[in-house]
BALOBA-1460 file (C-alpha; in Angstrom, 3 decimals):
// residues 320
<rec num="1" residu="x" x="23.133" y="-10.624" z="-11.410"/>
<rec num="2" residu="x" x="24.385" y="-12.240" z="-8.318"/>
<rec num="3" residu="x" x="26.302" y="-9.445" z="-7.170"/>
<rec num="4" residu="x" x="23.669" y="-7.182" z="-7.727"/>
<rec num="5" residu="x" x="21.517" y="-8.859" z="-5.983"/>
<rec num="6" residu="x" x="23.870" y="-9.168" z="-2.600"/>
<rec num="7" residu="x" x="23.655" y="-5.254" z="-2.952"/>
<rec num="8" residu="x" x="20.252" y="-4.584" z="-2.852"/>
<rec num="9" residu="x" x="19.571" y="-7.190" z="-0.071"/>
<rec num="10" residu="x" x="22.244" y="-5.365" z="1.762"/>
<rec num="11" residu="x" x="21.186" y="-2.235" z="1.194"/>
<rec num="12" residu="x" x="17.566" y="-3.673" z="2.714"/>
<rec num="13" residu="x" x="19.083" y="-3.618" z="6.272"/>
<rec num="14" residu="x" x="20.159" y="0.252" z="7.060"/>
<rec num="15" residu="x" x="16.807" y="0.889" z="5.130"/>
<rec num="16" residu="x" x="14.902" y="-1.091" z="7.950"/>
<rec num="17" residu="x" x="17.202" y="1.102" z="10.950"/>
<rec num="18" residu="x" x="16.259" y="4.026" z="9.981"/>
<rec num="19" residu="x" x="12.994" y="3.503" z="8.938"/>
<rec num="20" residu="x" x="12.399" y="1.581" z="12.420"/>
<rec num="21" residu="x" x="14.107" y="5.031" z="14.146"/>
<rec num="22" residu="x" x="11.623" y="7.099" z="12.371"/>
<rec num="23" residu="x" x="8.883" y="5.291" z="13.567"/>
<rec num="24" residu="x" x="9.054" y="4.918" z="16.915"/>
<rec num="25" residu="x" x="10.568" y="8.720" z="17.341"/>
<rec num="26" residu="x" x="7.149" y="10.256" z="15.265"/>
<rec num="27" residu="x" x="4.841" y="8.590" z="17.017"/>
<rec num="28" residu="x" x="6.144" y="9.744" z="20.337"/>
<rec num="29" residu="x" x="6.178" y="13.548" z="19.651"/>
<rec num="30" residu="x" x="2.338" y="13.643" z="18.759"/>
<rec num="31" residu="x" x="0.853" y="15.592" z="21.587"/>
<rec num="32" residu="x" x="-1.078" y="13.632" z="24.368"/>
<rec num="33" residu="x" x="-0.274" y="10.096" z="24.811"/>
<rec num="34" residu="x" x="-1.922" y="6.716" z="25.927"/>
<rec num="35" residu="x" x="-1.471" y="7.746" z="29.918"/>
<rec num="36" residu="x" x="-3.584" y="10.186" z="29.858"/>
<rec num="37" residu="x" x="-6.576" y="8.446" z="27.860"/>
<rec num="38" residu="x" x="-6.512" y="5.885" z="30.684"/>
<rec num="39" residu="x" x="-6.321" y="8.660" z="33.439"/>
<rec num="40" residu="x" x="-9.662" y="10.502" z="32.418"/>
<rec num="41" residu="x" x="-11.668" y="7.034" z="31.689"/>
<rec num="42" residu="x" x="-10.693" y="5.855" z="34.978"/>
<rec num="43" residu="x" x="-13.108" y="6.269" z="38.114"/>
<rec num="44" residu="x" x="-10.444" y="6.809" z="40.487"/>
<rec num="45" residu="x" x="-8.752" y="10.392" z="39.618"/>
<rec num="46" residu="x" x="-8.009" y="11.766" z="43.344"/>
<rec num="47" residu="x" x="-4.197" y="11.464" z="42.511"/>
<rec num="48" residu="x" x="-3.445" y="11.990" z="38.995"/>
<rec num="49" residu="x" x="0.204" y="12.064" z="39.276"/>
<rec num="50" residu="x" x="0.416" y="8.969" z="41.398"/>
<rec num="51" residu="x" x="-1.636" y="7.363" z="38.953"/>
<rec num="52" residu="x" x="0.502" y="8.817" z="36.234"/>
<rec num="53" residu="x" x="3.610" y="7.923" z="37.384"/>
<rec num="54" residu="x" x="2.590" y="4.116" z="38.334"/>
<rec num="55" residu="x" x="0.967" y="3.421" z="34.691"/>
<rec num="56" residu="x" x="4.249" y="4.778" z="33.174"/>
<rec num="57" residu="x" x="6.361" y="2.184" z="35.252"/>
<rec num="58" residu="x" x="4.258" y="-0.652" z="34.137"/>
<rec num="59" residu="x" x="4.183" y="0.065" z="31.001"/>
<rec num="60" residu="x" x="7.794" y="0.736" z="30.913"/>
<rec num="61" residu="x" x="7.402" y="4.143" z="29.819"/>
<rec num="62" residu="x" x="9.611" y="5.696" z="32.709"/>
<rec num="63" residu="x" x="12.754" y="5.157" z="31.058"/>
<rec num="64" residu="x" x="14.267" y="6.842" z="28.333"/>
<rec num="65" residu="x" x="13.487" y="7.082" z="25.078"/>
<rec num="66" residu="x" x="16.513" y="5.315" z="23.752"/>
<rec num="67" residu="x" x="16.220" y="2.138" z="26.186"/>
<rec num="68" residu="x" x="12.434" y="1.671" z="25.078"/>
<rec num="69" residu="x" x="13.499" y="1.927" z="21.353"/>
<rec num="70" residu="x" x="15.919" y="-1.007" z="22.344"/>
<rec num="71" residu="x" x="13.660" y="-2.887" z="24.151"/>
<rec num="72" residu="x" x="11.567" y="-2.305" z="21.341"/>
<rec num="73" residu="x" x="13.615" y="-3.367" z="18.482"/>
<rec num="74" residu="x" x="15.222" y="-6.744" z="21.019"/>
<rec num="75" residu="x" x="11.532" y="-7.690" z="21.252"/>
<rec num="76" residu="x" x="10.888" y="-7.897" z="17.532"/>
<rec num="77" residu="x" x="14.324" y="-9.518" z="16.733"/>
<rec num="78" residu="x" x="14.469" y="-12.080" z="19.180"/>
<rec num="79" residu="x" x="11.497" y="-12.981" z="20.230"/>
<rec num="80" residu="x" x="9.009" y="-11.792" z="16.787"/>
<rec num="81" residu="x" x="7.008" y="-9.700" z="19.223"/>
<rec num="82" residu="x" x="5.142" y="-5.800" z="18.430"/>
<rec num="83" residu="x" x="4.752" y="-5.482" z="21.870"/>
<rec num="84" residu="x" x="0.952" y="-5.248" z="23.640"/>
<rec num="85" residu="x" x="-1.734" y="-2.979" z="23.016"/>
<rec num="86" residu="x" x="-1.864" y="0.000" z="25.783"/>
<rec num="87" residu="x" x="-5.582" y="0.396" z="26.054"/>
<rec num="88" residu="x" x="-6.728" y="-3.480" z="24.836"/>
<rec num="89" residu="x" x="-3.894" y="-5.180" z="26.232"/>
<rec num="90" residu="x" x="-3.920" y="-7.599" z="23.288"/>
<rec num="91" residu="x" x="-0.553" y="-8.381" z="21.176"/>
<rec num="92" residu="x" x="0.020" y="-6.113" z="18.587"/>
<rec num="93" residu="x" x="1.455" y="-8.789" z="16.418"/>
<rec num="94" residu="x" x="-2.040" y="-10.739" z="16.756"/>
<rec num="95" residu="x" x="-4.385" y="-7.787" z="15.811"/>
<rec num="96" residu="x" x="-2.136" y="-7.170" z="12.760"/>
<rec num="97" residu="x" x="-1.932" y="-10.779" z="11.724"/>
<rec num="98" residu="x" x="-5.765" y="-10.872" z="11.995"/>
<rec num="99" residu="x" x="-6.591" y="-7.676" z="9.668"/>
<rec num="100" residu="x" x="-3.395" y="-8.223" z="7.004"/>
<rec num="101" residu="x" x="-5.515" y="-10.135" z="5.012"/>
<rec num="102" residu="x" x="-8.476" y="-8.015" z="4.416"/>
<rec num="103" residu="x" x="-6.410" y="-5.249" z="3.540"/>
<rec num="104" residu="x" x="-3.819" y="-7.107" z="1.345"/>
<rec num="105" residu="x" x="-7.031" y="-8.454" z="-0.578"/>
<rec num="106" residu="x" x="-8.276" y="-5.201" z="-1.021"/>
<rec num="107" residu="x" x="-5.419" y="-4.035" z="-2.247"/>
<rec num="108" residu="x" x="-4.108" y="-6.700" z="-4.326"/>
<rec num="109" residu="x" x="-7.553" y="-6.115" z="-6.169"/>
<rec num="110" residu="x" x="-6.575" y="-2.213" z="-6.852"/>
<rec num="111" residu="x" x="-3.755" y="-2.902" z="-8.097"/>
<rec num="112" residu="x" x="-4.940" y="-5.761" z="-10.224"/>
<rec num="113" residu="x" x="-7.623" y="-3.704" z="-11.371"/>
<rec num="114" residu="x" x="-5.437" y="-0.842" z="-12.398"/>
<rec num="115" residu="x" x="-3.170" y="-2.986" z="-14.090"/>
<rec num="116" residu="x" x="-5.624" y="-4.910" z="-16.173"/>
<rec num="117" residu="x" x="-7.500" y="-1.845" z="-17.633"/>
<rec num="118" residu="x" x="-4.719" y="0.689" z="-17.677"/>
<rec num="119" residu="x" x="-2.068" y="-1.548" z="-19.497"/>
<rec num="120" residu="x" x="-3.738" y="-2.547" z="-22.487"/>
<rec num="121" residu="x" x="-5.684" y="1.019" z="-22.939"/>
<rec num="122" residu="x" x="-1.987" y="2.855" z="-22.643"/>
<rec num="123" residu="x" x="-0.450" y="0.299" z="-24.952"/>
<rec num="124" residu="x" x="-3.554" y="0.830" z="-27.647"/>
<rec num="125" residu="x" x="-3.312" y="4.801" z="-26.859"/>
<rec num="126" residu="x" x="0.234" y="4.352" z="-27.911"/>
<rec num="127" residu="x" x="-0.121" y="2.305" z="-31.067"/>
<rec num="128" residu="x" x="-3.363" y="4.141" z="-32.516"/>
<rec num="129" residu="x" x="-1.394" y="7.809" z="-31.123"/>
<rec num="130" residu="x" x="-4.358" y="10.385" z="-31.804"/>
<rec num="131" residu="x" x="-6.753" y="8.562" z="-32.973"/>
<rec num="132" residu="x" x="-10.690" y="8.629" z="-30.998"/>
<rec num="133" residu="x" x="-9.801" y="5.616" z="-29.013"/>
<rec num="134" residu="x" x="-6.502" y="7.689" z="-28.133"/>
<rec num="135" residu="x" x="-8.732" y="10.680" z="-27.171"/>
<rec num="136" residu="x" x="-11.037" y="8.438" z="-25.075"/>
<rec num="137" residu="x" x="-8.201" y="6.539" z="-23.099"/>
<rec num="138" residu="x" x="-6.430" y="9.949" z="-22.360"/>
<rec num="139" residu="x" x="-9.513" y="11.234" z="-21.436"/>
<rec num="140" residu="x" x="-9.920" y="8.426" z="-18.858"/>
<rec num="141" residu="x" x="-6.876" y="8.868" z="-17.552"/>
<rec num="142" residu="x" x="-7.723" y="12.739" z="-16.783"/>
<rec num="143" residu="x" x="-11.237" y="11.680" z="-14.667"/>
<rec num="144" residu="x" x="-9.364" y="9.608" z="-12.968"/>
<rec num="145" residu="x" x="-6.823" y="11.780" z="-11.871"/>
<rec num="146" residu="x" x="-9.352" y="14.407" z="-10.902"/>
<rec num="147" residu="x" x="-11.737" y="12.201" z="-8.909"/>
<rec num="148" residu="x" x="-10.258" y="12.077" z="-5.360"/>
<rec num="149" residu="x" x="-10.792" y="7.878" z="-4.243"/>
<rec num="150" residu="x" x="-12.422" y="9.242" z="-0.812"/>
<rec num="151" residu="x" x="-14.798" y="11.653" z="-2.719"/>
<rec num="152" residu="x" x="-15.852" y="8.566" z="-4.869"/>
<rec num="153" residu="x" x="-16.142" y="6.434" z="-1.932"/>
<rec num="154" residu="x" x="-18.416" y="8.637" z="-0.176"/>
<rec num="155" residu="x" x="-20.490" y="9.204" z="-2.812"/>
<rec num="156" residu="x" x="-20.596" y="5.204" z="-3.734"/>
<rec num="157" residu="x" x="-21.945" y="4.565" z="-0.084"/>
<rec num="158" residu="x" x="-24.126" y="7.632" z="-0.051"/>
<rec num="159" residu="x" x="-25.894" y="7.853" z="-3.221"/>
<rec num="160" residu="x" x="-27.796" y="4.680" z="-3.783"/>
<rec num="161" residu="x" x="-28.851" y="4.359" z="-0.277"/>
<rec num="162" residu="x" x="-31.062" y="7.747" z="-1.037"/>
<rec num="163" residu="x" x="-31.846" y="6.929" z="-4.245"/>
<rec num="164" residu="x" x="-32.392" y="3.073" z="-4.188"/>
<rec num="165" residu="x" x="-32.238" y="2.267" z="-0.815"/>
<rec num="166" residu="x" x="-29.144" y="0.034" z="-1.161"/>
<rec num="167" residu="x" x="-25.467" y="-0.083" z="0.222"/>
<rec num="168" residu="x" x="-22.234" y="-1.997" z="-0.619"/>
<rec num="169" residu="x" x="-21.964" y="-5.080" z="1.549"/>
<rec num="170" residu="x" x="-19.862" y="-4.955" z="4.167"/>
<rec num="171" residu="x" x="-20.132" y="-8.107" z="6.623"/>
<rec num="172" residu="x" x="-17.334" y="-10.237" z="5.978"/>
<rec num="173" residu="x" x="-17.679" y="-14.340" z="5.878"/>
<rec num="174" residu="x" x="-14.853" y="-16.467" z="6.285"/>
<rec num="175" residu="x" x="-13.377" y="-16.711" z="2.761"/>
<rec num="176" residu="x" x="-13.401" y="-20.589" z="2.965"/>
<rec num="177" residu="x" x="-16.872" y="-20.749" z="3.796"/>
<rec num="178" residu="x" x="-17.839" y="-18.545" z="0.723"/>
<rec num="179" residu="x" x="-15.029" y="-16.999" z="-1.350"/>
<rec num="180" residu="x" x="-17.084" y="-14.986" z="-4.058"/>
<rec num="181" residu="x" x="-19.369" y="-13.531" z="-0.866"/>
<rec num="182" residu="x" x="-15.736" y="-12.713" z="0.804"/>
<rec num="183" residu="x" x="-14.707" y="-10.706" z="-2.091"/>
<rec num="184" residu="x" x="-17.584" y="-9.149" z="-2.928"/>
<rec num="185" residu="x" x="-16.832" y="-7.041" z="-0.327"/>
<rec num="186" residu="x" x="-13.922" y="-5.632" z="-1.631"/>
<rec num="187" residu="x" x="-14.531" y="-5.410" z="-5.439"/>
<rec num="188" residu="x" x="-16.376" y="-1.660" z="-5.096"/>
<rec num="189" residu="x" x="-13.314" y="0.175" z="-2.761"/>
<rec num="190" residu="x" x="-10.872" y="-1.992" z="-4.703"/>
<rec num="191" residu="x" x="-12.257" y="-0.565" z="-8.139"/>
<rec num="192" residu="x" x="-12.993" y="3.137" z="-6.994"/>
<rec num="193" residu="x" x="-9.016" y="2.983" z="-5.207"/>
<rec num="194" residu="x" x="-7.599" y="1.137" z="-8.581"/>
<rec num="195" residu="x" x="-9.330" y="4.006" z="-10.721"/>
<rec num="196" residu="x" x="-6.949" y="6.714" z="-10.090"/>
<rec num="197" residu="x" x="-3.744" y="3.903" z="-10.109"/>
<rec num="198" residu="x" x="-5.162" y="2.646" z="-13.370"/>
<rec num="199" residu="x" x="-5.052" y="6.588" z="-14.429"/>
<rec num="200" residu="x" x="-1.474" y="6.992" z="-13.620"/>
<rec num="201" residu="x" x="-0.525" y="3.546" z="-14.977"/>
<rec num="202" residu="x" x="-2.168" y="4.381" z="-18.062"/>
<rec num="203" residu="x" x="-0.225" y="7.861" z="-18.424"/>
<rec num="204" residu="x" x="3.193" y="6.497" z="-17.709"/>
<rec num="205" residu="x" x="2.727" y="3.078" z="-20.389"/>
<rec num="206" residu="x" x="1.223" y="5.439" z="-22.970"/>
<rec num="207" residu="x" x="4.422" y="7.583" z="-22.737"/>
<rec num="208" residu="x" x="7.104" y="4.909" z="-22.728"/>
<rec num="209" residu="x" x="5.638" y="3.047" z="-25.177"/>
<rec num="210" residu="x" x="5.682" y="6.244" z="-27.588"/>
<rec num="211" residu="x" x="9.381" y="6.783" z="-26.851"/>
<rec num="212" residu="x" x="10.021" y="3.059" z="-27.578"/>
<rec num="213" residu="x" x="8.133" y="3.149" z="-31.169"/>
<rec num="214" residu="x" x="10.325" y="5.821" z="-32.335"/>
<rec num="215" residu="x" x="13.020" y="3.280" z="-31.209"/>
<rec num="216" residu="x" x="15.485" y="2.363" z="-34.341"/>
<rec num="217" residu="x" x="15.080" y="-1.620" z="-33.818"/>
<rec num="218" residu="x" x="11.463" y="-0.648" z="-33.716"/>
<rec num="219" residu="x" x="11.880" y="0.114" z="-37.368"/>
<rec num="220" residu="x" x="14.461" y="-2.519" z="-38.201"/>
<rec num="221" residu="x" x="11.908" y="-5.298" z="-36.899"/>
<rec num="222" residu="x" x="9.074" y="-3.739" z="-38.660"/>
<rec num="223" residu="x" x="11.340" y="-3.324" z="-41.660"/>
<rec num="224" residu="x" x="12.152" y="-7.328" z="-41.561"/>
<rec num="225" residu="x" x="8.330" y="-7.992" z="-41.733"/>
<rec num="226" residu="x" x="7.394" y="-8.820" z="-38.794"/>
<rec num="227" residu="x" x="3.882" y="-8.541" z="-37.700"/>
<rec num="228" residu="x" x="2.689" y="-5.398" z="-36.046"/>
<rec num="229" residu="x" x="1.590" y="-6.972" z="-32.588"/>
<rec num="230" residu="x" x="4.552" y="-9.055" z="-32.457"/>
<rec num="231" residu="x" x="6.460" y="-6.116" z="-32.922"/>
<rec num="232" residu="x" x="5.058" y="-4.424" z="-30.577"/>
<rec num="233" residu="x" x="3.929" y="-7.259" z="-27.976"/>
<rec num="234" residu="x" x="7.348" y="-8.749" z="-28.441"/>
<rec num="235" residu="x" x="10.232" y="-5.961" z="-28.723"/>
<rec num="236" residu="x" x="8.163" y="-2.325" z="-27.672"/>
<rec num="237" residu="x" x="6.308" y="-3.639" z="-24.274"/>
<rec num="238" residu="x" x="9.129" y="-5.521" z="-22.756"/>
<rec num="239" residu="x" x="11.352" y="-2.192" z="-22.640"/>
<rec num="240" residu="x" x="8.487" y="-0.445" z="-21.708"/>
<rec num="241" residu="x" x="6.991" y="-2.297" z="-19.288"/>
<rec num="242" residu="x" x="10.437" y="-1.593" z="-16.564"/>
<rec num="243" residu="x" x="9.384" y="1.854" z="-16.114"/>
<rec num="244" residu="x" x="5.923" y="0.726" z="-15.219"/>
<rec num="245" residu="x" x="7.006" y="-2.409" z="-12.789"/>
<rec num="246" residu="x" x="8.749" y="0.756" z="-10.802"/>
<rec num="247" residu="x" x="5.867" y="2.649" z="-10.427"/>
<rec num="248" residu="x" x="3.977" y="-0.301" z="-9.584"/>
<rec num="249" residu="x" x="6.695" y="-0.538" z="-6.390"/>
<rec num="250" residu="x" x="5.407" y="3.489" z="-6.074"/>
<rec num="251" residu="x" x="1.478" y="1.883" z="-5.883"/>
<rec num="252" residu="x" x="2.125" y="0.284" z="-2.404"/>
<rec num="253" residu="x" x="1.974" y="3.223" z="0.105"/>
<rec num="254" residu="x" x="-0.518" y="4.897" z="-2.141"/>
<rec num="255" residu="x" x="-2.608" y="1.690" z="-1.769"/>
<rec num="256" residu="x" x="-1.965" y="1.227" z="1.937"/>
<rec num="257" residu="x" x="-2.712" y="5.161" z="2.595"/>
<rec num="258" residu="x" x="-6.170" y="4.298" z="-0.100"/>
<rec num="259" residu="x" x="-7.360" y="1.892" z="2.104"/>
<rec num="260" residu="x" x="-6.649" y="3.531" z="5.551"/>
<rec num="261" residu="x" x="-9.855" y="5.959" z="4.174"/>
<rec num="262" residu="x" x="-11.877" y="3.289" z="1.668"/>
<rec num="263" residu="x" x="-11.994" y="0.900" z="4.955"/>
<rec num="264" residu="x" x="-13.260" y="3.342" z="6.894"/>
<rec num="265" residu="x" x="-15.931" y="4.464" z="4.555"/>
<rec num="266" residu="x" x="-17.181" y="0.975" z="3.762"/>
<rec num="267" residu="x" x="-16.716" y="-0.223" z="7.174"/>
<rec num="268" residu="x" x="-14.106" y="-3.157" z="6.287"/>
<rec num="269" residu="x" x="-11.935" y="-4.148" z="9.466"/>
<rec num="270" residu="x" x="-8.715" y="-4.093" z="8.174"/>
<rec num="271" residu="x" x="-5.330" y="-2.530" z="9.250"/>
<rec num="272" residu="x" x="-6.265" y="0.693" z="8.403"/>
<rec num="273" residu="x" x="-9.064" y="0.663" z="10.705"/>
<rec num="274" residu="x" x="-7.368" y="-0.969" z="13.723"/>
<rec num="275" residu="x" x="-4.118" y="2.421" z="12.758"/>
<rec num="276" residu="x" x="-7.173" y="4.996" z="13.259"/>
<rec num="277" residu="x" x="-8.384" y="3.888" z="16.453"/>
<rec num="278" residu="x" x="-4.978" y="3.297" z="17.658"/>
<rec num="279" residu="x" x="-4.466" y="7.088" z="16.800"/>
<rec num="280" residu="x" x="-7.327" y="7.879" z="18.103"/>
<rec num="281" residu="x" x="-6.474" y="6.311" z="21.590"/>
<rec num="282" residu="x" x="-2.646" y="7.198" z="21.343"/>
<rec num="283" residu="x" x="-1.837" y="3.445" z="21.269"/>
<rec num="284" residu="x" x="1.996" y="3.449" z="20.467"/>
<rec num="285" residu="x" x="2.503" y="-0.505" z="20.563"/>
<rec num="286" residu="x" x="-0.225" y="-0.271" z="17.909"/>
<rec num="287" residu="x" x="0.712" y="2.395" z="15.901"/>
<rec num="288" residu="x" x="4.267" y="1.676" z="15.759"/>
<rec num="289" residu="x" x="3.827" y="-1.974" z="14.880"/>
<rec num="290" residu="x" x="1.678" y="-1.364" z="12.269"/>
<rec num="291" residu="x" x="3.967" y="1.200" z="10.523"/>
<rec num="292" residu="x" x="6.651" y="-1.188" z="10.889"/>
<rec num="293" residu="x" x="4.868" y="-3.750" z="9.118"/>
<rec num="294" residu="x" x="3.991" y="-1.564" z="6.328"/>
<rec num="295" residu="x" x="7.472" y="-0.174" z="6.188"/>
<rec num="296" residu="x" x="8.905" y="-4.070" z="5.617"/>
<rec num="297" residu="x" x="6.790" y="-4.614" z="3.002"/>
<rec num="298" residu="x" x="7.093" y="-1.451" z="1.091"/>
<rec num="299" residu="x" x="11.012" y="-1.904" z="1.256"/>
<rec num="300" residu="x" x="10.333" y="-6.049" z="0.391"/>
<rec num="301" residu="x" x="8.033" y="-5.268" z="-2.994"/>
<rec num="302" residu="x" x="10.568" y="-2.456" z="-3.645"/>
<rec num="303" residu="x" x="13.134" y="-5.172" z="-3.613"/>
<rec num="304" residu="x" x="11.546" y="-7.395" z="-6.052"/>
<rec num="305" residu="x" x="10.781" y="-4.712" z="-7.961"/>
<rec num="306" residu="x" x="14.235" y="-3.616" z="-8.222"/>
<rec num="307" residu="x" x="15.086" y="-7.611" z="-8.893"/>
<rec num="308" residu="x" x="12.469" y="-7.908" z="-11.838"/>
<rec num="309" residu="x" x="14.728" y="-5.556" z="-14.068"/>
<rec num="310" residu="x" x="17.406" y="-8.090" z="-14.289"/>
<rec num="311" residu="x" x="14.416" y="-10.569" z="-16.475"/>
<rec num="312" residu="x" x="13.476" y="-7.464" z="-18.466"/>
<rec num="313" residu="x" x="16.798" y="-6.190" z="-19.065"/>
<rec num="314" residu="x" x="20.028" y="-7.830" z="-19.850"/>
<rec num="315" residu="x" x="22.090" y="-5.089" z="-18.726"/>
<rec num="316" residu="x" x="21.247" y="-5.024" z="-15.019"/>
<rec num="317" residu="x" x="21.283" y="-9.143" z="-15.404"/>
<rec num="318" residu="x" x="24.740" y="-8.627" z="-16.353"/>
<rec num="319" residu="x" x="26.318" y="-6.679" z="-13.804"/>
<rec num="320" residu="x" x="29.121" y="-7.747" z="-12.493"/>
């Protein structure tokens, strides 16, 4: 187990390089840039090349592309910093810091959400294979595929303000002034994006807990008399369960990309709104730094996904 888990934390840091190269080389081949935003809002436009080439030195954009990538990456090692935003001229790291936690509770709640609903109805699926409650739990998982999250969203906002004259809350109170007024917020876009998770989830534990039934030490534990839901609480879900931790690790840039769109419908300030305006304005600092942090923490849950197996199964924990 130890050695395995050296490799994967190894294996973490050319993961990070590239994904860091990738990044910061995208971003820059989008056509238009920052400069020219600031050119056209600005009064003073006799000389647009002078203007041009004097924002581009203070920003540090007149050098190559390979020196700001290092200046880039030296900033974040050594000193923890994203860099400053081109058009707010605020630190990237502080806008991020200030939104991570809206987003992380809205999707913490999808996922939590899918996993509550979809688990059980996927296990019962499996165990009562079709039967009407088999039917009905399929048929879930079907709607929810179909129903795009945005579609649903839209709908959600639109709907009841015709018809009723109502709309999902949306101002946001400190959560330790009042926590159940904080999360309301977040339950509707957390349920409509943990619908079509919970669909997928539900697919994927119905399967592998049908191949596990049909499992010979299935039958030899039913065969010693053991009660069905130990049998199957105790011996079927705990092999099945690994393929579903890994798509789990699969949920977090389909959650991320969810709530880029949900917090833009529903008007939450999260990171996903503060990565459309800084697209919107060309903001690399911004943009970059945001991608970054979503790339570490994609590659970090991936990690403790992979780690998990070794509690669920005894052959990765005994790896040598």
């Amino acid at each position: 187990m130890q050695r395995y888990l050296v490799r994967r934390l190894l294996a973490v840091i050319p993961t990070l390089f590239f994904a860091s190269v990738i990044v910061f080389l995208v971003i820059r081949i989008l056509p238009g840039d920052a400069v020219d935003l600031m050119i056209k809002s600005s009064p003073f436009i006799e000389n647009t090349e002078e203007m041009r080439r004097q924002i581009e030195l203070d920003l540090g954009l007149d050098q190559p592309m390979h020196m700001q990538y290092v200046r880039w990456v030296s900033g974040i090692i050594f000193h923890g910093d994203l860099g400053t935003s081109l058009i707010r001229d605020t630190s990237v790291g502080a806008e991020i810091a200030e939104r991570v936690p809206v987003t992380m509770t809205m999707g913490l709640l999808a996922v939590l959400f899918a996993l509550v609903i979809a688990i059980p109805i996927g296990v019962y699926s499996a165990v009562r294979q079709d039967t009407l409650g088999d039917y009905v739990g399929r048929s879930f998982a079907i709607l929810g595929l179909a129903v795009p999250s945005f579609w649903l969203g839209t709908m959600v906002v639109i709907l009841p303000a015709i018809w009723w004259g109502w709309s999902p809350p949306t101002r946001l109170v400190p959560f330790v002034e009042e926590p159940l007024r904080y999360l309301s917020v977040f339950v509707i876009p957390a349920a409509i994006l943990g619908a079509s998770l919970a669909a997928v989830t539900m697919r994927m534990t119905r399967t592998m807990m049908l191949e596990v039934l049909r499992q010979d030490y299935i039958r030899t534990a039913r065969a010693k008399g053991l009660e069905e839901w130990l049998v199957v609480t105790r011996h079927a879900m705990r092999n099945a369960l690994i393929p579903v931790i890994t798509l789990v690790g699969l949920f977090i840039p389909i959650v991320i990309g969810g709530t880029v769109i949900l917090e833009r419908i529903f008007v939450i300030p999260g990171v996903g709104q503060l990565l459309l305006l800084a697209v919107q304005d060309r903001d690399y600092p911004v943009i970059t730094g945001i991608f970054l942090v979503v790339g570490v923490f994609v590659i970090l849950v991936n990690l403790m996904v992979d780690l998990s197996y070794g509690l669920l199964d005894p052959k990765v924990r005994d790896q040598k």
